[in-house]
C-alpha positions as CSV (number, residue, x, y, z in Angstrom):
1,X,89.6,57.3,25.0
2,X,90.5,60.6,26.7
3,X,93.9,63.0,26.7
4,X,95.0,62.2,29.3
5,X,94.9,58.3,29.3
6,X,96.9,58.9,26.0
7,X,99.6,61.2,27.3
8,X,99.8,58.7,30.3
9,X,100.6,55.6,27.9
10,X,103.2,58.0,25.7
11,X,105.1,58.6,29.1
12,X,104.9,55.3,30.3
13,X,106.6,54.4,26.9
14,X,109.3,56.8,27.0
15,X,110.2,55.8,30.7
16,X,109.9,51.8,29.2
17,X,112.6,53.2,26.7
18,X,115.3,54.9,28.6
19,X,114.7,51.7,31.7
20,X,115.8,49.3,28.6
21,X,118.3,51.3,28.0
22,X,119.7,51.6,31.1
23,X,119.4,47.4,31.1
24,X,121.5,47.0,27.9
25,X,124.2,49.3,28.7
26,X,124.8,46.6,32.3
27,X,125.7,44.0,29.4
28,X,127.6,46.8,26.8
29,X,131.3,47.0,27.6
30,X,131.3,51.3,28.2
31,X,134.9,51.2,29.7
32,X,136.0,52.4,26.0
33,X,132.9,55.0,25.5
34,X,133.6,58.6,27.3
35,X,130.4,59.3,29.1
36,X,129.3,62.8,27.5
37,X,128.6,60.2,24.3
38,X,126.6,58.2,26.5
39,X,124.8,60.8,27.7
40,X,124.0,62.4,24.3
41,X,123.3,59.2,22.7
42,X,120.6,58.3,25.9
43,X,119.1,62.4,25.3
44,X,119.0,61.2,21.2
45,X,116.9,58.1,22.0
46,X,115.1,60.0,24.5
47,X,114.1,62.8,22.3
48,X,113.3,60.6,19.6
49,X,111.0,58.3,21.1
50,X,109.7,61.3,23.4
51,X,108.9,63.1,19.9
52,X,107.5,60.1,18.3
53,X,104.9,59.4,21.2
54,X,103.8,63.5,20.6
55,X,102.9,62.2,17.4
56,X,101.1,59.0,17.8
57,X,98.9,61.2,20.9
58,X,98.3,64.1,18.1
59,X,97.2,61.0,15.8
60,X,95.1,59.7,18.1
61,X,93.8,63.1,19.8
62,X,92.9,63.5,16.0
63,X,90.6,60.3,15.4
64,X,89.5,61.2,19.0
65,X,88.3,65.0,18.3
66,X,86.4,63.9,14.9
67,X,84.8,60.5,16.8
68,X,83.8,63.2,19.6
69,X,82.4,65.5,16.3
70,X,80.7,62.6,14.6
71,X,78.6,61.5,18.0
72,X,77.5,64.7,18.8
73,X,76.6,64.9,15.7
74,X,74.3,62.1,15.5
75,X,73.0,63.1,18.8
76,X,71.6,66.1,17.5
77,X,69.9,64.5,14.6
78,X,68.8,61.7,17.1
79,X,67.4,64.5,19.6
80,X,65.6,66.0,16.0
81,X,64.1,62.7,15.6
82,X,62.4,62.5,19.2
83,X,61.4,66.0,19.2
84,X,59.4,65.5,15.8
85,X,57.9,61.6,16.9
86,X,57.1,64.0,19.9
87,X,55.2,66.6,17.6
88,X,53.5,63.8,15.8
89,X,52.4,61.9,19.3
90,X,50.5,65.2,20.4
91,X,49.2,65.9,17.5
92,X,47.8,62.0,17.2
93,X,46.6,62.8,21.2
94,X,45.0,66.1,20.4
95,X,43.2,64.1,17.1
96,X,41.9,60.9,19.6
97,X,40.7,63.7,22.1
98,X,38.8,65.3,19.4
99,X,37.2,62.1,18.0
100,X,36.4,61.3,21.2
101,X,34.7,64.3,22.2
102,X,33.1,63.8,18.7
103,X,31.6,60.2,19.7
104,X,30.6,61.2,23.2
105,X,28.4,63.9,21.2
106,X,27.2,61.3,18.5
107,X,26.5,58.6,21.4
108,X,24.5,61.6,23.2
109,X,22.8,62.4,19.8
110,X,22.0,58.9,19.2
111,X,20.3,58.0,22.4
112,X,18.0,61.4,22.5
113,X,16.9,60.3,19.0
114,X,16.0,56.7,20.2
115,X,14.0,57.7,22.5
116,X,12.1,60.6,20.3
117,X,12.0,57.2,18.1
118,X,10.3,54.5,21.1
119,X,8.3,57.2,21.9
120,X,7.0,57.6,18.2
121,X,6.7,53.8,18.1
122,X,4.5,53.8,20.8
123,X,2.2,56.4,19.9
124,X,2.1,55.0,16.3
125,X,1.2,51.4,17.8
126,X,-1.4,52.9,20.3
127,X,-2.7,54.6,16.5
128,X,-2.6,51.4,14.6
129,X,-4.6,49.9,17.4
130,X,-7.0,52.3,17.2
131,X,-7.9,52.8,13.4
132,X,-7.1,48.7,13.1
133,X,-9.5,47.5,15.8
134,X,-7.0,45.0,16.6
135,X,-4.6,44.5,19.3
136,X,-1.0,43.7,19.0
137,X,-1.5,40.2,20.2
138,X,-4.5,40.1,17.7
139,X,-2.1,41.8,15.0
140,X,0.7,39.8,15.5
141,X,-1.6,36.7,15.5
142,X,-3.1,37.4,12.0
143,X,0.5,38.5,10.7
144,X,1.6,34.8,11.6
145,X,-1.5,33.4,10.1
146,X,-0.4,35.3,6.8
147,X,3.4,34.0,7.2
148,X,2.0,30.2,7.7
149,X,-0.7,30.9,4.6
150,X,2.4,32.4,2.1
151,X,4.7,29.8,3.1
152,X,2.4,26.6,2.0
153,X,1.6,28.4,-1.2
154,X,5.7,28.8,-1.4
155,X,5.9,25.2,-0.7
156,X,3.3,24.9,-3.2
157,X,4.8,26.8,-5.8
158,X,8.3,24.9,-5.1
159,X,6.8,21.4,-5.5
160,X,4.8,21.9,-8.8
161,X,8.6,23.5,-9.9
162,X,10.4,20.5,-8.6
163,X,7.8,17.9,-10.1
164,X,8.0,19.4,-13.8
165,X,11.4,19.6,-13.5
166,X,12.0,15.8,-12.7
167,X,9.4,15.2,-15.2
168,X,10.7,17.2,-17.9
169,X,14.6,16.0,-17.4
170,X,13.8,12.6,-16.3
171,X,10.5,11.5,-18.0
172,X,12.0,10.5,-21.2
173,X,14.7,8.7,-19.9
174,X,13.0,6.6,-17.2
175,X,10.3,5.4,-20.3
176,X,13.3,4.9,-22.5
177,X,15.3,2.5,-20.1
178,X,12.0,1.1,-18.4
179,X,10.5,0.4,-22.2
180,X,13.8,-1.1,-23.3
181,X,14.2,-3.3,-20.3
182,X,10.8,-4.9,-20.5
183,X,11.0,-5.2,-24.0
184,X,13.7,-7.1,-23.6
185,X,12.3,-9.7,-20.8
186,X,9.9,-11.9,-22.0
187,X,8.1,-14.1,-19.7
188,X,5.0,-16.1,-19.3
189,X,2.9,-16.3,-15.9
190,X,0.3,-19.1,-15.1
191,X,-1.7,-18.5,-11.9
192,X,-1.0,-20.8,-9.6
193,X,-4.4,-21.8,-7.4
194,X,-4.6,-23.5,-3.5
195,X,-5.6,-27.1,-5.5
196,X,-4.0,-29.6,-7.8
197,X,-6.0,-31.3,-10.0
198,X,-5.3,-35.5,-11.3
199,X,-6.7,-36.5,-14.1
200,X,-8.7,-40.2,-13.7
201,X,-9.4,-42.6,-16.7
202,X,-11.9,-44.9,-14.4
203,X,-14.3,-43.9,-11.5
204,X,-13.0,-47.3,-10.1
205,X,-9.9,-46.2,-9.1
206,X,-11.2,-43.2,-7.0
207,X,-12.9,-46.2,-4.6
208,X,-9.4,-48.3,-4.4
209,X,-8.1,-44.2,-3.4
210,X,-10.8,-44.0,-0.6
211,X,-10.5,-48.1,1.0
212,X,-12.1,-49.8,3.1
213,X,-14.3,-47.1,5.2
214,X,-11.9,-44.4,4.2
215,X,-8.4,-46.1,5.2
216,X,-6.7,-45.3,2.4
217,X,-7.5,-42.1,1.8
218,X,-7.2,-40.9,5.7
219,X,-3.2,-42.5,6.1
220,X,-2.7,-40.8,2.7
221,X,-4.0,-37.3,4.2
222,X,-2.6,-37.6,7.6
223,X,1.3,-38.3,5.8
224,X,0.9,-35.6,3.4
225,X,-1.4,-32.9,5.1
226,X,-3.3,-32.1,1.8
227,X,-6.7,-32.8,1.7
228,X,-8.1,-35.6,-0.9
229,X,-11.6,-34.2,-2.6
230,X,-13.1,-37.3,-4.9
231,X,-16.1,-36.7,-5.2
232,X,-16.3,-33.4,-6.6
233,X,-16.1,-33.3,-10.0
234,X,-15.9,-36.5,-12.3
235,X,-12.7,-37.9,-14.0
236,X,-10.5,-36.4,-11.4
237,X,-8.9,-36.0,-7.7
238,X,-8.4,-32.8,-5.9
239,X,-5.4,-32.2,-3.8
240,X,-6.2,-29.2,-1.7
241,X,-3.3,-27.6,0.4
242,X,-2.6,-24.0,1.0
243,X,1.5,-25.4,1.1
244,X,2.2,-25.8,-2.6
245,X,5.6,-28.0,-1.6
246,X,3.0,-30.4,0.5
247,X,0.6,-30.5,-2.0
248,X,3.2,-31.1,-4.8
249,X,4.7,-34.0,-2.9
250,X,1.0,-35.4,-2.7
251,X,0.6,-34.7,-6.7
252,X,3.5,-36.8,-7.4
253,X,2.6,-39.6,-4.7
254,X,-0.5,-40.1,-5.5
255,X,-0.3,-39.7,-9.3
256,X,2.0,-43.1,-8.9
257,X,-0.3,-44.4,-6.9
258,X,-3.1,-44.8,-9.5
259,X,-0.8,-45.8,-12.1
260,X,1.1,-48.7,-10.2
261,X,-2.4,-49.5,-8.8
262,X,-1.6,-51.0,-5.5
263,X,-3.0,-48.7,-2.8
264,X,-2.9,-49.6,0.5
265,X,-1.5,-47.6,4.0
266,X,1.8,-49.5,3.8
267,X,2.2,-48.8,0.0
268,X,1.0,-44.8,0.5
269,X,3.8,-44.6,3.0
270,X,6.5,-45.9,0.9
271,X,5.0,-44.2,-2.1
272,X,4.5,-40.7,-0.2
273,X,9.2,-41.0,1.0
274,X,9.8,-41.5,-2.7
275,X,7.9,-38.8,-3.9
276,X,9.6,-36.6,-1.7
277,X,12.5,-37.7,-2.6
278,X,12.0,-36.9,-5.8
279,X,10.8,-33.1,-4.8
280,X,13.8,-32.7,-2.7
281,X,16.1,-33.5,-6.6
282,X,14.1,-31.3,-8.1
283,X,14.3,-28.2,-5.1
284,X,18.3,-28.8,-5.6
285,X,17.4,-28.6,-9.4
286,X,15.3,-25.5,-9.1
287,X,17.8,-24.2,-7.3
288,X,20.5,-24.3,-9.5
289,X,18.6,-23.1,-12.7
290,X,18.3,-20.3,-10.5
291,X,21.6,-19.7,-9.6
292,X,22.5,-20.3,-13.4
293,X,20.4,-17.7,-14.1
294,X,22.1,-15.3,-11.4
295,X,25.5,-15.9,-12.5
296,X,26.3,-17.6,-9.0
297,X,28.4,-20.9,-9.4
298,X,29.7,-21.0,-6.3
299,X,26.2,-19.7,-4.1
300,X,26.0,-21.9,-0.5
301,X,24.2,-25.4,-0.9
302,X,22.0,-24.2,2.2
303,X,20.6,-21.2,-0.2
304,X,20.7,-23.2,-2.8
305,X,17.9,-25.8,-1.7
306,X,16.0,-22.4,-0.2
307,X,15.8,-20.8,-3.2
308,X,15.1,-24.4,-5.2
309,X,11.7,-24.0,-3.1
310,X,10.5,-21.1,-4.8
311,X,9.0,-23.4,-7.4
312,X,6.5,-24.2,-5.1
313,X,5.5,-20.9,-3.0
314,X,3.5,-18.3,-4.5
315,X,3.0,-14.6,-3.4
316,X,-0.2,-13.1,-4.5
317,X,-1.1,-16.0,-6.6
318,X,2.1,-16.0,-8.3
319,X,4.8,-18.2,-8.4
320,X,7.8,-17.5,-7.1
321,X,10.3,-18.5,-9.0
322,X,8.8,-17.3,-12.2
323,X,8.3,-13.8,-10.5
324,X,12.5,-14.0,-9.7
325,X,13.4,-15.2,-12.6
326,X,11.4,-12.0,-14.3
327,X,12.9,-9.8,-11.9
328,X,16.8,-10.7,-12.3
329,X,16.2,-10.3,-16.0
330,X,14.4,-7.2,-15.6
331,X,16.9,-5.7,-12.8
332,X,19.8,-6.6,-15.4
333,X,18.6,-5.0,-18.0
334,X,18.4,-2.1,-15.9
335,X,21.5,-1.9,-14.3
336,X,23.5,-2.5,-17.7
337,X,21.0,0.6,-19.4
338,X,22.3,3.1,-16.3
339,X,26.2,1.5,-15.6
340,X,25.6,0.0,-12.6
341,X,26.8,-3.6,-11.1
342,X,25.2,-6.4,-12.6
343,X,26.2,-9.2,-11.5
344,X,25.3,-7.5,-7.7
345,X,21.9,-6.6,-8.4
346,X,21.2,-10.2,-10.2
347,X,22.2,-11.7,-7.1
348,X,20.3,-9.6,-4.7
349,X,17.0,-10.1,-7.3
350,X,17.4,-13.8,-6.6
351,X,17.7,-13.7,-3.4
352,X,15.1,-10.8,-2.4
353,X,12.1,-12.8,-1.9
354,X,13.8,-15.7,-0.5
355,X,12.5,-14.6,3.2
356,X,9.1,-16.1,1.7
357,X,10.1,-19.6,2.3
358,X,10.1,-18.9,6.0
359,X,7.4,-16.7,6.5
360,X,5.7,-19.6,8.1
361,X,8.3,-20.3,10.7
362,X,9.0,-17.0,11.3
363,X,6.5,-13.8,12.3
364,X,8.5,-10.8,10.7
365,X,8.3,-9.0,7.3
366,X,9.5,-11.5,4.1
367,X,12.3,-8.7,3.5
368,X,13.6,-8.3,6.8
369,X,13.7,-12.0,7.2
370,X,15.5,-12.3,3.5
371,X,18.2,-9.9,4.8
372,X,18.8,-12.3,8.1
373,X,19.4,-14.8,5.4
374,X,22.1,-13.3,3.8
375,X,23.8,-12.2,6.9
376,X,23.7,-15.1,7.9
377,X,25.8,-16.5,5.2
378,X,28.2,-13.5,5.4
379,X,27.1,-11.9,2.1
380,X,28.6,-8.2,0.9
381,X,26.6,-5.3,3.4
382,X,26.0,-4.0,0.1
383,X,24.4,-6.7,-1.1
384,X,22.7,-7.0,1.9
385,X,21.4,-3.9,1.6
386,X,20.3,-4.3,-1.6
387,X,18.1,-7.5,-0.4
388,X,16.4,-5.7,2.2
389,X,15.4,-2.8,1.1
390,X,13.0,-3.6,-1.8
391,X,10.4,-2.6,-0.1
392,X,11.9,1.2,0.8
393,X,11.0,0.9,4.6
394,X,14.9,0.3,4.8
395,X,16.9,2.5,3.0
396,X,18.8,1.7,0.1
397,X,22.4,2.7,-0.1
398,X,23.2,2.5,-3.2
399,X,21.9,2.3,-6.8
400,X,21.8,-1.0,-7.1
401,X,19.8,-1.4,-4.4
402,X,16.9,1.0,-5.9
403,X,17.0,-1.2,-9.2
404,X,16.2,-3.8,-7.3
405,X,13.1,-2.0,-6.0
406,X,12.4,-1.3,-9.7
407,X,12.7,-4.4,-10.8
408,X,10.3,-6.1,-8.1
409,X,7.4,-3.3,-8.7
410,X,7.8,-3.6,-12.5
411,X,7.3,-7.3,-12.2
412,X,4.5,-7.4,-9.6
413,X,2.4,-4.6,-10.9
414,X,2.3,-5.7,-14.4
415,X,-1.4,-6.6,-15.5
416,X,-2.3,-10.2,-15.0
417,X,1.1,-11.0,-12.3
418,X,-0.7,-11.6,-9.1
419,X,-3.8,-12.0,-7.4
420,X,-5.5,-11.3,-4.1
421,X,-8.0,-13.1,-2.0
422,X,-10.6,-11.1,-0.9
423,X,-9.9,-10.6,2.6
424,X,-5.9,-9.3,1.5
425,X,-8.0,-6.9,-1.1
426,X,-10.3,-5.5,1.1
427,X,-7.5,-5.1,4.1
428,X,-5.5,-3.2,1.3
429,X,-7.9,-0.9,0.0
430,X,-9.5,0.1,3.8
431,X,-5.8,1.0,4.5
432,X,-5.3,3.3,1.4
433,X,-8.3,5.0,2.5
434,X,-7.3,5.4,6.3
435,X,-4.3,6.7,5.6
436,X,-5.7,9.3,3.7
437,X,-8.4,10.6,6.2
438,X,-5.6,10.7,8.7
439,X,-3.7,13.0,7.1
440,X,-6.7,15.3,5.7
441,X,-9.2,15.3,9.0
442,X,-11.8,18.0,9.2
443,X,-10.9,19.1,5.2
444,X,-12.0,16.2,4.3
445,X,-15.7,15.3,2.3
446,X,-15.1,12.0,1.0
447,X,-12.4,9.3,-0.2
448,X,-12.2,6.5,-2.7
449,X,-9.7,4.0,-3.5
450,X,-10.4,2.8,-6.9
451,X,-8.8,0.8,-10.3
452,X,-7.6,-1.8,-7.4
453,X,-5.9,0.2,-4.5
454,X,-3.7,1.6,-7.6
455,X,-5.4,5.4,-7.2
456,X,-6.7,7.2,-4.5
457,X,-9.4,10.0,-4.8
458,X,-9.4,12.6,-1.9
459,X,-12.4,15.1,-2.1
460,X,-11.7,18.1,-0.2
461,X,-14.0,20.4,1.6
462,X,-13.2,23.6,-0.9
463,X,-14.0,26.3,1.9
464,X,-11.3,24.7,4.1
465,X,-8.6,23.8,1.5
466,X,-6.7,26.1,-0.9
467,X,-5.7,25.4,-4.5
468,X,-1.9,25.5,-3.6
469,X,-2.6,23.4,0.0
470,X,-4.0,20.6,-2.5
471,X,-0.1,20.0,-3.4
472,X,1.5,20.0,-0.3
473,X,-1.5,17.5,1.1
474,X,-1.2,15.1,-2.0
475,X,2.4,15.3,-1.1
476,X,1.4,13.9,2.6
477,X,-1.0,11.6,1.9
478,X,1.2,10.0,-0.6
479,X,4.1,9.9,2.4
480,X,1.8,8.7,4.5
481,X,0.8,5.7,2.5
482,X,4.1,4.7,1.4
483,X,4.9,4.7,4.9
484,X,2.5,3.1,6.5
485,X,1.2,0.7,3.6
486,X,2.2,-2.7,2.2
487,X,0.5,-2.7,-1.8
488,X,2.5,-3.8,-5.3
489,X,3.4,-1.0,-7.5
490,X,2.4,2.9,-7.5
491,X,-0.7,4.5,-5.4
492,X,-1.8,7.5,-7.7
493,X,-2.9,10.2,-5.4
494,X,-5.1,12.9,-6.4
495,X,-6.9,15.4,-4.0
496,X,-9.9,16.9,-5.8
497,X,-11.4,20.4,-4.6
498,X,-14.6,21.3,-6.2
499,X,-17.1,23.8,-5.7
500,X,-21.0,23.4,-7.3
501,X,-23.5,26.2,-7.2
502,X,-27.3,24.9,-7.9
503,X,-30.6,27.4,-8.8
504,X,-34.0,25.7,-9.6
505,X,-35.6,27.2,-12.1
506,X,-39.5,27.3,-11.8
């Protein structure tokens, strides 16, 4: 606020003054007061008031003068303050200009020496090229060859490292829990044949089986579909089926035949329904020892008579129902040894093989078909899983599910469990071998499944194969077979590389 705007306001007061006083003396009876009083009293009040606005404007000219000081003041040290950030900005300018001069001379360095550098690259190639004999393509062809050569002896090196090191940490314990598991199962095994076998007291009764020109015997065969052999061997009859429940149902019929002595095609019919009405007590029987054994009370009465069939079905020449009971016990074992779910796995051992009772009706793989089953009935996916995927061509998803696995090669590839026909042996042991001389080709001199299909020997040709390419094609072969191959148990690969030298001495 300026001088001038405060002498204005002080005047403006003092005129304020004397026009109220002028206003009060209208209502003040001055008849009584002489005049030169007025007067003096009205120059008092003046004078006062006009002496108390000179001070209140020296007052405030005061606060005005030392405001005035104080922003020039700051002005200056404001203007000090812009004038250095000034400094520092063209001294930061004159700094960038200097770096950048500084690059621009680098960059220029840079490229003249790339250049002295291609061309010394080039020279030195057209030099390598000369005292190598080789040309780059050439060069950079056997420098691949040597990259692709160090890397299968790496892989080499890595699988031997990662084989002992499974063996030594898991050796130990895989014998420990395997040992204790099938010590701990014991179970016996009979090998079940295509022919049943009824023992006759009197070579009579084998004519009263045939009748008249063959009656009996052809209404008894053409019920039952098993084929009646009498004449083969003395004091017996030979059912011959390759359907164990159809040949069963002829044992029992016919066994009742000869011991109630009436035969005749009315009788053999009547005889025949009974009989299988006494199979179809004992599948529901079978069935439900089974499920006992499983822990399953409350398993579907559908899967129950399936699974009550396994008595008479064999895989391999063994039966099937001895081979799941001997797996549950075996995968139970196991899964209480590594902490796993018992009760899970002992279900999906029963239930594993259970595809085998329809194999006949329907063309897909026994474990595929098993896990249809249990969809079917709305089982657990995990369970499921662990059904289906015994044979590792699905994968299993959990551990229970590889158990299972376990369990099922334990108890097939044990001595003495199964047998093959010749035709299923032969097939087997031609596909070992093909799958190894598609994987080896040229580097191969000869192969030779031996000890059953449960060992392959691969002969290399020693000039073509390297000591460390031996591992990785083992490894191949072996992944190839499991792949492509259906055999019980393990398939021992080993790839031989030999080399002979031969003088004659004369």
């Amino acid at each position: 606020m300026n001088i001038g705007i405060l002498l204005a306001v002080a005047l403006a007061s003092v005129a304020l003054t004397f026009v109220v006083f002028k206003f009060l003396l209208r209502w003040v009876n001055i008849e009584n007061i002489p005049q030169e009083q007025i007067e003096k009293i009205a120059k008092q009040m003046l004078k006062k008031r006009f002496n108390e606005a000179e001070d209140e404007l020296e007052v405030r000219r005061g606060k005005e003068d030392r405001r005035v000081k104080q922003l020039r003041k700051e002005a200056v040290r404001h203007e000090e303050i812009l004038v250095e950030r000034e400094k520092k900005i063209n001294r930061r300018s004159q700094s960038l200009n200097d770096k950048s001069s500084e690059l621009d001379s680098r960059e220029r360095a840079v490229k003249d020496n790339s250049q002295r550098v291609e061309k010394t690259k080039v020279r030195l190639e057209t030099e390598l090229e000369r005292i190598s004999g080789l040309t780059r393509e050439e060069a950079k062809k056997k420098l691949i060859e040597e990259i692709d050569e160090g890397i299968v002896n790496y892989e080499a090196k890595k699988i031997r490292q990662a084989e002992k090191m499974a063996e030594e940490v898991s050796e130990d314990k895989a014998q420990h829990i395997l040992v204790e598991s099938m010590q701990r199962v014991v179970t016996d095994y009979v090998g079940e044949t295509t022919t049943s076998s009824i023992k006759v007291d009197d070579e009579k009764v084998k004519g009263r089986v045939i009748g008249k020109e063959g009656r009996n015997i052809r209404a008894f065969e053409k019920i039952t579909g098993v084929e009646v052999i009498v004449d083969e061997s003395p004091g017996s009859i030979v059912l011959s089926s390759f359907d164990p429940l159809r040949r069963e149902i002829a044992r029992v019929a016919m066994s009742n035949l000869i011991k109630d002595g009436r035969i005749h095609p009315g009788f053999i019919e009547e005889t025949i329904r009974k009989a299988k009405n006494e199979i179809s007590q004992e599948i529901k029987k079978n069935g439900q020892i089974l499920a006992e054994e499983a822990g399953w009370p409350g398993i579907d009465v559908n899967l129950l008579k399936l699974i009550g069939k396994f008595k008479y079905r064999t895989s391999y020449g063994q039966s099937l129902m001895s081979h799941t009971v001997e797996v549950m016990r075996i995968g139970a074992v196991i899964a209480a040894e590594v902490g796993a779910d018992v009760e899970l796995v002992k279900r999906a051992c029963l239930l594993h093989d259970v595809g085998k009772v329809l194999t006949h009706k329907v063309d897909s793989p026994h474990h595929h078909i098993s896990g249809q089953i249990a969809r079917k009935y709305l089982l657990d996916d995990k369970l499921v899983n662990a059904i289906e995927a015994h044979h590792l061509d699905i994968e299993p998803q959990s551990i229970e599910a590889v158990i299972v696995y376990l369990a099922d090669a334990i108890s097939g590839s044990r001595p003495g469990a199964r047998k093959d026909n010749y035709e299923q042996y032969i097939q087997r042991i031609e596909g070992i071998e093909k799958a190894a001389k598609e994987i080896a080709g040229d580097k191969l001199a000869d192969v030779f499944a031996i000890r059953a299909g449960r060992e392959l020997r691969v002969i290399v040709k020693p000039a073509l194969v390297s000591d460390d390419e031996m591992t990785v094609l083992a490894k191949d072969i072996a992944t190839q077979i499991e792949q492509t191959q259906s055999y019980p148990g393990n398939v021992v690969v080993t790839v031989i590389r030999e080399t002979r030298t031969t003088k004659v001495a004369k």
